[in-house]
C-alpha positions as CSV (number, residue, x, y, z in Angstrom):
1,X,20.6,-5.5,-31.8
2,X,23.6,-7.0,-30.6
3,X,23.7,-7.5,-26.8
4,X,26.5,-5.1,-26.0
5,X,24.8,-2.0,-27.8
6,X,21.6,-3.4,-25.7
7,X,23.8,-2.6,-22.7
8,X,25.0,0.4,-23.3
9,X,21.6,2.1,-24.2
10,X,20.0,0.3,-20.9
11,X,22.7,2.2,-19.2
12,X,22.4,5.1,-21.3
13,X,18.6,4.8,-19.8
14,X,19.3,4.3,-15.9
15,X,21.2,7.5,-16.0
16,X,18.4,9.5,-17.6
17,X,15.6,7.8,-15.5
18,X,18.1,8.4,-12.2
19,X,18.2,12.1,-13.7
20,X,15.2,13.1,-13.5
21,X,15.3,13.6,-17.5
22,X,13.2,10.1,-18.5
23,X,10.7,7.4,-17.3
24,X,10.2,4.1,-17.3
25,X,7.6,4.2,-19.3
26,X,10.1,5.9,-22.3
27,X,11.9,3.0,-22.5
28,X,12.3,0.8,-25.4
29,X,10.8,-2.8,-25.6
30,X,13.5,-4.6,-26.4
31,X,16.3,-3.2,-23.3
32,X,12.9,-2.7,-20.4
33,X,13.8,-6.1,-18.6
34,X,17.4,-5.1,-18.6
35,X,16.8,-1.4,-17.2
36,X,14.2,-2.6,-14.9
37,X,17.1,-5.2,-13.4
38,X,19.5,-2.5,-13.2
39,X,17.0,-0.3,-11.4
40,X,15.6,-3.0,-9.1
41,X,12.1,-2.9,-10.5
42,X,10.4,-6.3,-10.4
């Protein structure tokens, strides 16, 4: 997965986590460190 499309689903995943609508725990493997950067987890 190319970085950009890694991007746009970890933002994709802030918004739903920010929602209400998704955890952390539903996120993918490969974009958790990026959501968890965005989110300022960790």
């Amino acid at each position: 997965m190319s970085e950009q499309m890694k991007r746009v689903f970890a933002t994709t995943y802030v918004a739903l986590i920010l929602a209400g609508r998704r955890t952390i725990d539903d996120v993918p493997e490969i974009i958790l460190d990026i959501v968890k950067a965005d989110l300022g987890i960790e």
